[in-house]
Steps between C-alpha positions, in 0.01 A plus 500: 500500500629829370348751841722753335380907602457555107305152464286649812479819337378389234257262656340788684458701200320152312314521815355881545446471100274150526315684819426823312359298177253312763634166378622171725830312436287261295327748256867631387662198506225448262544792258846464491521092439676410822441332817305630792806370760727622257362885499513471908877392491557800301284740694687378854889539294531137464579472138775670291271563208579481167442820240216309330288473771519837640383544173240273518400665868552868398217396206243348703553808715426764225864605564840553337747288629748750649208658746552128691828552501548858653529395835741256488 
């Protein structure tokens, strides 16, 4: 497990983002074609994401990529 301050960081932007939109771990897992256990490992810094996902997250979001990544 990654736990690094930018994966957390970045989680807790994924997070406040997913909130805001009034949507559940499942429902953008869902838009964005991955796992529901998958989008919490990301959201608590678990994961060292690849650039195609955030991707994939910052589109089900309605967002560009870099606003997930101005934190970290």
């Amino acid at each position: 497990m990654t736990h690094s301050k930018e994966a957390k960081k970045f989680g807790d932007t994924v997070r406040r983002m997913r909130e805001a939109a009034g949507i559940s771990q499942e429902e953008l897992a869902a838009r964005c074609g991955l796992h529901r256990t998958y989008v919490g490992s990301v959201e608590r810094g678990e994961r060292n994401i690849s650039l195609a996902n955030i991707v994939r997250l910052a589109r089900a979001l309605h967002a560009k990529p870099g606003s997930l990544l101005e934190d970290a």
